[in-house]
C-alpha positions in Angstrom: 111.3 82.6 98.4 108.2 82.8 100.2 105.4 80.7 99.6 102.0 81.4 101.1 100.2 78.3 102.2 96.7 79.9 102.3 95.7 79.1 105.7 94.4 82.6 106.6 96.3 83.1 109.9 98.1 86.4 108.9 94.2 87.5 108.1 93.0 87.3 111.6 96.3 89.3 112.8 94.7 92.8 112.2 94.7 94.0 115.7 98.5 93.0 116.0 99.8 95.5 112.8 103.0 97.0 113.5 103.2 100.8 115.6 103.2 103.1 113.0 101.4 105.3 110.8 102.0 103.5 107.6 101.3 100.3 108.8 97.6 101.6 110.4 96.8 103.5 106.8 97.6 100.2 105.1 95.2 98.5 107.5 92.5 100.6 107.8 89.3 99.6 107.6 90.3 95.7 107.1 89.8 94.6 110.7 86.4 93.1 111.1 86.2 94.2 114.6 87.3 90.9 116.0 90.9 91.1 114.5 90.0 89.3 111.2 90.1 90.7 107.8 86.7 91.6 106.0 87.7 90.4 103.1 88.7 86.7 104.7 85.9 83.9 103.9 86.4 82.4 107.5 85.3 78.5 105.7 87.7 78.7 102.9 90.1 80.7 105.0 90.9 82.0 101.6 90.6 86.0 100.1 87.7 87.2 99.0 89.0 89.9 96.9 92.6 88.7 96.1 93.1 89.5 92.6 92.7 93.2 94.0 93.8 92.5 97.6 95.0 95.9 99.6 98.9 97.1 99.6 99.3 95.3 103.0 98.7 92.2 101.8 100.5 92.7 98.9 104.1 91.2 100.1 106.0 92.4 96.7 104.3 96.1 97.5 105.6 96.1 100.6 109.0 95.1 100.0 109.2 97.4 97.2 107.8 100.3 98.5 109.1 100.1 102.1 112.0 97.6 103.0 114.2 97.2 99.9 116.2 100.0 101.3 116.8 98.1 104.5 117.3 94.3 103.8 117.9 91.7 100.7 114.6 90.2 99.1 115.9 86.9 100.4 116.0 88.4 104.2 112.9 89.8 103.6 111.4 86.7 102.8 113.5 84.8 105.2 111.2 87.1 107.6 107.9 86.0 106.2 108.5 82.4 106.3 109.6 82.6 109.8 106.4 84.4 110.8 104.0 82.4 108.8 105.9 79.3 110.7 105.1 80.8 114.1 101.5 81.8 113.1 100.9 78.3 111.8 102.3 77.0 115.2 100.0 79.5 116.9 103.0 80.8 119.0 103.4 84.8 118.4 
């Protein structure tokens, strides 16, 4: 299962979406200009609007709607804890 540790580093990703048109209209009008999420209090490093957060950030939404046809929930996951783990580490 993946568990998100709130340290914001996914939200300061937004120049670095994947190609795609889905993945931009999920996106758009998040990035800040500077890569960073609007809606990320850069002190906190926590959501502003979580409760109603957009489909990208949404990792259930995305599954659900776009990758259950392709992997297992657990690789899915498996995926995200991975990336969080290299985004902690600040390698890419």
């Amino acid at each position: 299962m993946f568990e998100c540790r709130r340290c914001g580093k996914c939200c300061t990703r937004m120049k670095h979406l994947p190609e795609g048109r889905i993945w931009q209209e999920l996106g758009a009008e998040l990035d800040s200009g500077d890569g960073t999420c609007i809606y990320l209090d850069r002190a906190s490093k926590l959501c502003t609007i979580y409760e109603s957060r957009p489909k990208l950030c949404r990792n259930s939404w995305i599954y659900d709607n776009l990758l259950k046809d392709l992997m297992t929930r657990e690789e899915f996951d498996e995926i995200l804890n991975n990336a969080c783990k290299l985004l902690r580490e600040g390698t890419e």
